[in-house]
C-alpha positions as CSV (number, residue, x, y, z in Angstrom):
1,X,0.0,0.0,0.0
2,X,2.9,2.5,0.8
3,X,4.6,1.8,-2.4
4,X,1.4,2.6,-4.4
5,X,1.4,6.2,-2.3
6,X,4.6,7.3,-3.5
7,X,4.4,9.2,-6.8
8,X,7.2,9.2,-8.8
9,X,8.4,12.2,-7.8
10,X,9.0,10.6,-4.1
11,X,10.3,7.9,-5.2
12,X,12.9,9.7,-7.6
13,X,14.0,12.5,-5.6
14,X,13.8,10.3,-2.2
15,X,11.6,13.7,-0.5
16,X,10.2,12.7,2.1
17,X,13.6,10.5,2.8
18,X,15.5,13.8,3.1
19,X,12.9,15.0,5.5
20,X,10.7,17.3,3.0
21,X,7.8,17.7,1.0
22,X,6.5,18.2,-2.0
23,X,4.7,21.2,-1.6
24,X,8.1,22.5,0.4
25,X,10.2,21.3,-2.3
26,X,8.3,23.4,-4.9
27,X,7.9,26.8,-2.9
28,X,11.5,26.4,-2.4
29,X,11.8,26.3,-6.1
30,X,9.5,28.8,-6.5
31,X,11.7,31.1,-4.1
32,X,14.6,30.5,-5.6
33,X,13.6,31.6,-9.1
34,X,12.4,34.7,-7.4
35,X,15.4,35.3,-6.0
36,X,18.0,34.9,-9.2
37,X,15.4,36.1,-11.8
38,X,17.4,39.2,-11.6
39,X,19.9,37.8,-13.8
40,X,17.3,37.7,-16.4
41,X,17.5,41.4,-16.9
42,X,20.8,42.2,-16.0
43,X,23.0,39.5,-18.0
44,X,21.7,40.3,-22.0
45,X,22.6,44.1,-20.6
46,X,26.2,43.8,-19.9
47,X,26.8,41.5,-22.8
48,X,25.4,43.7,-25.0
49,X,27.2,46.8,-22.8
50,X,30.6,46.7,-24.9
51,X,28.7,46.7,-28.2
52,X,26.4,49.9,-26.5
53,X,29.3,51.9,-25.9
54,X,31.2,51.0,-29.1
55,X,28.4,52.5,-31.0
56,X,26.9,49.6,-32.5
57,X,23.4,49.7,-30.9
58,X,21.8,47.4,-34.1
59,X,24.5,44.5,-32.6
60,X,23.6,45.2,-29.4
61,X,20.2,44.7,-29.2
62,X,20.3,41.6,-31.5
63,X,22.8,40.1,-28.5
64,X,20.2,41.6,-25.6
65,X,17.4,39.6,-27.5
66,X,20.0,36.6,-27.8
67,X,21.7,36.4,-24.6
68,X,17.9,36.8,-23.0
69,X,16.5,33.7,-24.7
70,X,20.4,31.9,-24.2
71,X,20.6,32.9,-20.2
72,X,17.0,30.9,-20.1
73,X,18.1,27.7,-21.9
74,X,20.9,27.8,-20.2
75,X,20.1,28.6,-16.6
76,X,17.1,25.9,-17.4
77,X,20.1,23.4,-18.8
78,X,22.5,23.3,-15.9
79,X,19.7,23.4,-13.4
80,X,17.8,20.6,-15.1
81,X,21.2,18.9,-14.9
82,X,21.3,19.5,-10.9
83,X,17.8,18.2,-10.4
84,X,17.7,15.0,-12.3
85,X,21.6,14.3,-12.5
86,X,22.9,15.6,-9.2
87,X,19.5,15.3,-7.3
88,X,20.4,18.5,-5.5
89,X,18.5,21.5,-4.5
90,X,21.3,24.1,-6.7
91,X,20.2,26.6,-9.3
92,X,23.1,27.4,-12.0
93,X,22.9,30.7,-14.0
94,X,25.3,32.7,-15.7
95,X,27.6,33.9,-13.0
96,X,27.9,37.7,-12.1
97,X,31.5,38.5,-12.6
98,X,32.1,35.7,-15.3
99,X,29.7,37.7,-17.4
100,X,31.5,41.3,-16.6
101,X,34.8,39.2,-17.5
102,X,33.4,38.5,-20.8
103,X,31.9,41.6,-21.6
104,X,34.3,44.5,-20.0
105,X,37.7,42.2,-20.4
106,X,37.8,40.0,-23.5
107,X,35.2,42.1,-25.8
108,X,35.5,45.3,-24.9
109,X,39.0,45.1,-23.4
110,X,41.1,43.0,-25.4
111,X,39.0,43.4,-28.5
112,X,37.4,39.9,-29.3
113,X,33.7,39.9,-30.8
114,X,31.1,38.1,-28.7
115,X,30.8,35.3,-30.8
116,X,34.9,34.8,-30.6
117,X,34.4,35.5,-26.8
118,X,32.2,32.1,-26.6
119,X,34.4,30.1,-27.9
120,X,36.5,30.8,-24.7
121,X,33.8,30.2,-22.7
122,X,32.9,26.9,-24.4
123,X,36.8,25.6,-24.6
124,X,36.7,26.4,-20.7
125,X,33.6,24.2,-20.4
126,X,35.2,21.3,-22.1
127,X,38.4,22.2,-19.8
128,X,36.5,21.9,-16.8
129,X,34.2,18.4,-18.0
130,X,37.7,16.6,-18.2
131,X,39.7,17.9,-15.4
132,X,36.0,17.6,-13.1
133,X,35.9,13.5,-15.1
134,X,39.7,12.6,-14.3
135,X,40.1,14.5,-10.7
136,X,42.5,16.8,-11.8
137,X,39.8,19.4,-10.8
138,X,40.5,18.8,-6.6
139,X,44.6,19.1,-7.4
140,X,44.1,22.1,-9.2
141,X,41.9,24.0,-6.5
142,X,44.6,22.8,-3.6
143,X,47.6,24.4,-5.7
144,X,46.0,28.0,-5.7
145,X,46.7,29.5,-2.4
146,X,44.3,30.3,0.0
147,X,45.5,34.2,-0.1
148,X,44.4,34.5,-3.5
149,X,41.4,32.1,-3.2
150,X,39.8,34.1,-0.7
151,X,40.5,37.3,-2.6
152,X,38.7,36.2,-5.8
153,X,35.1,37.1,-4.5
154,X,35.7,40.5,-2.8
155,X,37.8,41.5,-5.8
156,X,34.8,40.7,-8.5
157,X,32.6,42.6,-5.5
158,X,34.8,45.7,-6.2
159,X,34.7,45.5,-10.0
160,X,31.2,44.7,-10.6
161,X,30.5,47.8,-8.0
162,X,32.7,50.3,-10.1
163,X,30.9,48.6,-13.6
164,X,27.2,49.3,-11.8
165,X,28.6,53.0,-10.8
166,X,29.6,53.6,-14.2
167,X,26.1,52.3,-15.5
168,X,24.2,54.1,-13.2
169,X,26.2,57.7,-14.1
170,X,27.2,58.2,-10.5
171,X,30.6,58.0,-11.2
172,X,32.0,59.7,-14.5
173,X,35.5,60.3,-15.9
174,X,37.7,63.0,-15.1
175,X,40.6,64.3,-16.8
176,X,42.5,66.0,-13.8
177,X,41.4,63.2,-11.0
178,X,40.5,60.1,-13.4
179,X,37.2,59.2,-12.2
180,X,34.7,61.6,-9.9
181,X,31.3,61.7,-8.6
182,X,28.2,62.8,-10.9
183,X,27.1,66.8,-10.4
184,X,23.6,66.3,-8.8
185,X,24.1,70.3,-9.6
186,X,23.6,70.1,-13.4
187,X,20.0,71.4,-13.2
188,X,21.2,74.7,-12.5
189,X,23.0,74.8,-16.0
190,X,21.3,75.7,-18.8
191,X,23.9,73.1,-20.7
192,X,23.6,70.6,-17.8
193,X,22.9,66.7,-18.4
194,X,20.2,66.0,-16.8
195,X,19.8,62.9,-18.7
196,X,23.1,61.3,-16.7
197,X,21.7,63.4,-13.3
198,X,18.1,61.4,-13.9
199,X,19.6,58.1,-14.6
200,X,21.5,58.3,-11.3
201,X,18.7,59.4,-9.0
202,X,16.9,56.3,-10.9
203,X,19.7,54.1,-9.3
204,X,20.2,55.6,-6.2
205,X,16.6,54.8,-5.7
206,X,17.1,51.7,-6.9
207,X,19.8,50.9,-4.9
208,X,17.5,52.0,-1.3
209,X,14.8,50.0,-2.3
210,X,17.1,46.9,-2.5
211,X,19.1,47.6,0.1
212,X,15.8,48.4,2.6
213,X,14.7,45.3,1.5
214,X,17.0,43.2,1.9
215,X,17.1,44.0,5.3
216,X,13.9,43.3,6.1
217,X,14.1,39.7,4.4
218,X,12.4,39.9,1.9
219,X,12.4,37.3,-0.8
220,X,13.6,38.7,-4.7
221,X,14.5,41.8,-3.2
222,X,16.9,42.6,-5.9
223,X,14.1,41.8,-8.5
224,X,12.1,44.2,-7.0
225,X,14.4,47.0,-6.5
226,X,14.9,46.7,-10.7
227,X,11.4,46.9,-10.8
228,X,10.7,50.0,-8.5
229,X,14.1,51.7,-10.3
230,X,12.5,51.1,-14.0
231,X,8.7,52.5,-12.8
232,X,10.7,55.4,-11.2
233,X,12.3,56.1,-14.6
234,X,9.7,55.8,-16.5
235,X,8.8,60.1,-15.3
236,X,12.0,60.8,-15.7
237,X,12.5,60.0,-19.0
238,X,14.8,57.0,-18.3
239,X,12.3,54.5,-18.8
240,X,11.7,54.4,-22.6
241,X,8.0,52.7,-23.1
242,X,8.9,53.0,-26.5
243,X,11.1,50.1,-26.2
244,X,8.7,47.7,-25.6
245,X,8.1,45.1,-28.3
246,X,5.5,42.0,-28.2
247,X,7.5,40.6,-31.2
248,X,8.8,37.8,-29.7
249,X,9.6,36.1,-33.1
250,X,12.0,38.8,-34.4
251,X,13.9,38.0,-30.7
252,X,13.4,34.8,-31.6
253,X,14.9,35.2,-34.9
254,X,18.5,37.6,-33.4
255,X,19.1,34.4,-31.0
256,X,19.6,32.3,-33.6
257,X,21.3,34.6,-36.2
258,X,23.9,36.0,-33.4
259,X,23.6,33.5,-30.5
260,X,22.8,30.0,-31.1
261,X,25.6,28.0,-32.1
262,X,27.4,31.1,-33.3
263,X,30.9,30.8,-31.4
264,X,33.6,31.7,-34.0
265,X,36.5,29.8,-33.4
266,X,37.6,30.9,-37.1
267,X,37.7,34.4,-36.0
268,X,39.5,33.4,-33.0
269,X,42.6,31.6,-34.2
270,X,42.8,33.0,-38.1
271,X,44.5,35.7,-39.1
272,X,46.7,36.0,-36.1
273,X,49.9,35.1,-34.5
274,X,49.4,31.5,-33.1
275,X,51.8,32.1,-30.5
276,X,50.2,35.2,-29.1
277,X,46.9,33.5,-29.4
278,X,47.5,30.5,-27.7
279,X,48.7,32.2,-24.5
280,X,45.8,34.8,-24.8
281,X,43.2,31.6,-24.8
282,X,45.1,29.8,-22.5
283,X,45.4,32.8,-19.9
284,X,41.6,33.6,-20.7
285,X,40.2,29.9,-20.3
286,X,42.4,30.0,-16.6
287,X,41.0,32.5,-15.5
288,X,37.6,31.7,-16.3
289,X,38.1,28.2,-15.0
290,X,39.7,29.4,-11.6
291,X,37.0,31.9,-11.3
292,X,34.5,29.3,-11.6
293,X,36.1,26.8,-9.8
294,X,36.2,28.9,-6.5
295,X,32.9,30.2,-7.3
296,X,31.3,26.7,-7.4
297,X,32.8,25.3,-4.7
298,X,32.5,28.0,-2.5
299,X,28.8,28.0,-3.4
300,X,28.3,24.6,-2.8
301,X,30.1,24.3,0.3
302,X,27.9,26.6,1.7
303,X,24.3,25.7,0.1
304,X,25.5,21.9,1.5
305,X,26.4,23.1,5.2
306,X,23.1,25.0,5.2
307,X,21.1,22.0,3.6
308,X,22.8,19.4,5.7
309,X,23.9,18.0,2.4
310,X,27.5,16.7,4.7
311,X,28.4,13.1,5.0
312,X,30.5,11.8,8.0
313,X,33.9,12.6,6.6
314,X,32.7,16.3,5.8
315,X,32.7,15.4,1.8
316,X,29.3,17.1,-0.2
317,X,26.8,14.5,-0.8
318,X,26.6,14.5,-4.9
319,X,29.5,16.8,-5.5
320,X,31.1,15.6,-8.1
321,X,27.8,15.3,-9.7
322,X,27.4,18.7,-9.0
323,X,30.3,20.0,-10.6
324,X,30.2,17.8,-13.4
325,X,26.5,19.4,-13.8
326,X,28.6,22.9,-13.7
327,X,30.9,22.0,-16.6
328,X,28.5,20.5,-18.8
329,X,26.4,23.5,-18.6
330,X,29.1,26.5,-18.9
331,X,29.9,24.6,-22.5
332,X,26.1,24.3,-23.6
333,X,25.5,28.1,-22.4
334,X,28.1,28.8,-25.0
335,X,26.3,27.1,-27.3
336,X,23.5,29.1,-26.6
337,X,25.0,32.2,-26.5
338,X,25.3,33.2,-23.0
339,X,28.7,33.5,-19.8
340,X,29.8,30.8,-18.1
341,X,27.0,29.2,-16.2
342,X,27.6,28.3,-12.6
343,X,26.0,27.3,-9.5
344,X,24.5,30.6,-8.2
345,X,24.9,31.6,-4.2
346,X,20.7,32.3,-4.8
347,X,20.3,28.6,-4.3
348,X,20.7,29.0,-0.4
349,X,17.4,31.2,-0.7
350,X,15.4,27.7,-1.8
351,X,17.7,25.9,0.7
352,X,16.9,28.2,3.7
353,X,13.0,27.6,2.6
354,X,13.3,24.1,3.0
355,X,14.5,22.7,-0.2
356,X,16.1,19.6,0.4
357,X,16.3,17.4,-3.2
358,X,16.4,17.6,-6.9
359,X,13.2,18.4,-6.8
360,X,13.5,22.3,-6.2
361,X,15.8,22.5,-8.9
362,X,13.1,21.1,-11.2
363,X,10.7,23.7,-10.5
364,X,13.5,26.3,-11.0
365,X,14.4,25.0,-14.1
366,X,11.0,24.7,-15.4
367,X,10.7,28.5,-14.4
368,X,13.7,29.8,-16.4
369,X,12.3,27.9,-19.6
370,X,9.4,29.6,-19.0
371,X,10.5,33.0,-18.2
372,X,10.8,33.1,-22.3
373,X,7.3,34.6,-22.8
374,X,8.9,37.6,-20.4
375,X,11.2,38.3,-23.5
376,X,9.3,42.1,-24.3
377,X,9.6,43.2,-20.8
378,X,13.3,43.1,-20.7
379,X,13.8,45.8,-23.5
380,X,12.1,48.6,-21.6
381,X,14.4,48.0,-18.0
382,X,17.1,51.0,-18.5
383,X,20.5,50.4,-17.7
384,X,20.0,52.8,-14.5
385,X,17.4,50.5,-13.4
386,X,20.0,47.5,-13.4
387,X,23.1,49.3,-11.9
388,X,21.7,49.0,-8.3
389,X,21.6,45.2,-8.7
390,X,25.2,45.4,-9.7
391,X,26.4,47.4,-7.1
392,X,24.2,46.0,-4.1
393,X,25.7,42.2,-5.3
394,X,29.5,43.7,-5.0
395,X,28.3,44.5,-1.7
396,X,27.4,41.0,-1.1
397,X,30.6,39.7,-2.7
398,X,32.9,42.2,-0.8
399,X,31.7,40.7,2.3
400,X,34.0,37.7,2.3
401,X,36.6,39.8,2.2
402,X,36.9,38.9,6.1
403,X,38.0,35.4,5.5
404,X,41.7,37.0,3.4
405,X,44.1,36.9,6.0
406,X,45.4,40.2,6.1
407,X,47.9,39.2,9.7
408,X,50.7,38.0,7.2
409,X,52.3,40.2,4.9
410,X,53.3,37.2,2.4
411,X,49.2,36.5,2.5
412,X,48.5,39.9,2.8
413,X,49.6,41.4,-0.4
414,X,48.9,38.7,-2.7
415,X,44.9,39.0,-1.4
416,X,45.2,42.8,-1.6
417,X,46.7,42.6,-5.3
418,X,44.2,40.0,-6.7
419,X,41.8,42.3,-4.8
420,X,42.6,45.8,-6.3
421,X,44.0,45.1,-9.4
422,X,40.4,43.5,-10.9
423,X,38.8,47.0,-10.4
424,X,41.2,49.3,-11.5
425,X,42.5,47.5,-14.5
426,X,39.1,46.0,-15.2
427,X,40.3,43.0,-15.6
428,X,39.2,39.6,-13.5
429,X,42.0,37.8,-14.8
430,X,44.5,40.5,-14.0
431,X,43.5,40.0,-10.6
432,X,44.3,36.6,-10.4
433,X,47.5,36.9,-12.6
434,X,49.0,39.1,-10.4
435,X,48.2,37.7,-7.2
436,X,50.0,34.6,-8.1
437,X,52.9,36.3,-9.5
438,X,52.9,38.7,-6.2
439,X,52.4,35.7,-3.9
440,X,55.5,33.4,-5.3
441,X,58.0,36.0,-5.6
442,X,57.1,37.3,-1.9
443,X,56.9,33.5,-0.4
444,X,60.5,33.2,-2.9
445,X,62.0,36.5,-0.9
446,X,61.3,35.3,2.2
447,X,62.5,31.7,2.2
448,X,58.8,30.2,2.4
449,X,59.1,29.0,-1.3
450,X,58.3,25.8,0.3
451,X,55.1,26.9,0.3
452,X,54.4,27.6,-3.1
453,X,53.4,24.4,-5.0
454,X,54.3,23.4,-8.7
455,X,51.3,24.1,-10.3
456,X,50.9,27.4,-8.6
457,X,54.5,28.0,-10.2
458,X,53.7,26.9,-13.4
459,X,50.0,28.6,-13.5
460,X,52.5,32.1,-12.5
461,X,55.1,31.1,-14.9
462,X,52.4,31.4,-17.5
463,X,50.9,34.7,-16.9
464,X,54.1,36.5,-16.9
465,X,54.9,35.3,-19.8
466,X,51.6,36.1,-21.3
467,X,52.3,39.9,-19.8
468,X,56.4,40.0,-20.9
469,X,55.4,38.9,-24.9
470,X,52.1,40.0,-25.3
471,X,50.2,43.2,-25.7
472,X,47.4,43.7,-23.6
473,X,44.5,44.8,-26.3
């Protein structure tokens, strides 16, 4: 009689085994889509950013429209993966930071078109698949040291803040001090921009309403603060109405002209010189891999503590699973046209709600398929409106910046140069280049080279070769 009372559902996911529910298991779901569906909005926006600011709105908005429908199939792909594969309660999305790494470094940085930019994502995918399949994955992770580990977060916290300043207008060059603070003053000048002045209010509001939220726990709160910053606009004049399109087959039709299946490995390896090429890739695909790495497992070390998802010798139940879900997913977002997928730190929302299985991740996942009906909304969400979710998630990621150990100077200046350099070379993998480098010559100088391992070395050895022979872009 009890076997006949067990859907399949129960019986797949082994829910009420892991002390859960169905109806739990799908508000957690539920919860967590709320929570992420942020990255909706804000991803096709800063992959289209470096094509906005080079002048070529036409491209842009064909890779907005792309990278929309691609961050569904793709957050619905790895997710999908984690429910039925893993059977764990993790989300995956394209990661913040991975996607400012591919937008603000390799395109608008060093000069690569998005579709050529894919390509690294997608060879980093494959990367990560094998060295997740043979175990090289847990060597690699032990050879980085903990001082640059630890910095990785807080230092994408930092550049994705300045990125969502810039956006929002707040901050704005300056040729005598570099950078400086908008002039709220402007509406005093007959000449003044109050365009840029608008847009900032816009995300200063945005940025309370978060923030306030937040605060008071509430679930999707930084969903909600785009939504209040885009209404807010729409007065101001920063909200164009105008922009919104029920033409959901012309969107249709830019994802698979520019996004699907569109990575351009002839672009990326013709035409130039191999050598310079193959360290570029192979610097690019580390960092991304490292980035992600880090990211992951940091995000699933903490989702499984909170979820109780520990076995007795402290291992994560389903980890390699897990990660293997992670790989296979940042290579089919490539294919799809979207940044490195990863397990998202959102997931703890569905976790703290009481997901316990694969289960929630199902629901998720059969949310961000969904969410592709929700394609017309997106073009009318200003770029104001989406700069307080940037800078309120560097907040977030900044916070870990008290787990760097900061009592050792041969710790303590590797951290703070992986920290600093991301946001003022804007540059993730500068970061991490230079953290390394920094933290074997100081262990080398101060007779702990014992301390450095090989791979460490060789990972260093690289980058400053890449910096010594290669122009920067």
């Amino acid at each position: 009689m009890e076997e006949k009372k067990d859907g399949f559902f129960e019986r797949f996911f082994g829910i009420s085994k892991n002390g859960s529910t169905m109806k739990i298991e799908v508000l957690a779901g539920v919860t967590t889509f709320i929570t992420i569906a942020y990255i909706l909005i804000l991803n096709p926006q800063i992959l289209a950013d470096p094509y906005v600011i080079m002048g070529d709105a036409a491209m842009a908005g064909k890779i907005s429209n792309g990278v929309f429908i691609g961050t569904c199939i793709g957050a619905f792909i790895g997710t999908i993966l984690c429910a039925l594969y893993a059977k764990v309660p993790f989300t995956q999305a394209p990661g913040m930071g991975l996607n400012a790494f591919f937008a603000y470094t390799v395109v608008l940085g060093m000069g690569y078109s998005y579709n050529e930019a894919l390509v690294i994502v997608f060879i980093s995918g494959i990367f990560f698949i094998v060295i997740t399949a043979v175990g090289l994955r847990e060597a690699i992770i032990r050879s980085i040291p903990d001082a640059v580990k630890l910095a990785i977060t807080p230092g994408i916290g930092l550049f994705i803040t300045i990125i969502g300043l810039k956006n929002a207008g707040l901050v704005v060059s300056n040729p005598s001090t570099l950078i400086s603070m908008v002039d709220f003053a402007q509406w005093r000048s007959e000449d003044g921009n109050m365009a840029l002045v608008c847009g900032a209010l816009v995300a200063l509001v945005g940025l309370v309403v978060i923030g306030v939220l937040h605060a008071k726990h509430v679930k999707g709160s930084i969903l909600l603060g785009i939504v209040a910053a885009t209404i807010v606009g729409i007065p101001l004049g920063v909200t164009k109405l105008s922009a919104f399109d029920m033409n959901i087959g012309a969107k249709f039709a830019d994802f698979f002209e520019v996004s699907f299946m569109k990575m351009d490995f002839g672009g990326m390896f013709s035409g130039k010189n191999p050598i310079d090429t193959f360290f570029t890739v192979l610097m690019l695909v580390i960092s991304f891999s490292l980035v992600n790495m880090f990211d992951s497992i940091g995000t699933l070390m903490g989702a499984a503590k909170q979820s109780g998802m520990i076995d007795k010798d402290g291992e994560i139940i389903h980890m390699k699973e897990a990660l293997m879900s992670d790989a296979i997913s940042t290579a089919a977002g490539a294919m799809v046209g979207t940044s490195t997928v990863t397990t998202v730190v959102e997931s703890s929302a569905g976790i703290a709600a009481g997901g316990r299985t694969g289960m929630t991740s199902l629901v998720t996942a059969l949310l961000f398929l969904g969410s592709i009906i929700f394609a017309p909304i997106v073009g009318i969400v200003p770029g104001a409106a989406t700069a307080p979710a940037l800078i309120f998630v560097g907040i977030l990621m900044l916070g870990n910046i008290k787990d760097v150990d900061f009592s050792d100077m041969t710790n303590a200046l590797p951290a703070f140069c992986t920290i600093v350099f991301m946001p003022f070379t804007y540059s993730i993998a500068n970061g991490v280049a230079v953290g390394l480098i920094m933290y074997c010559l100081i262990k080398l100088f101060t007779g702990k080279i014992k301390d450095v391992r090989v791979l460490t070395a060789i990972i260093s050895i690289v980058f400053v070769l890449r910096y010594a022979f290669m122009t920067l872009g």
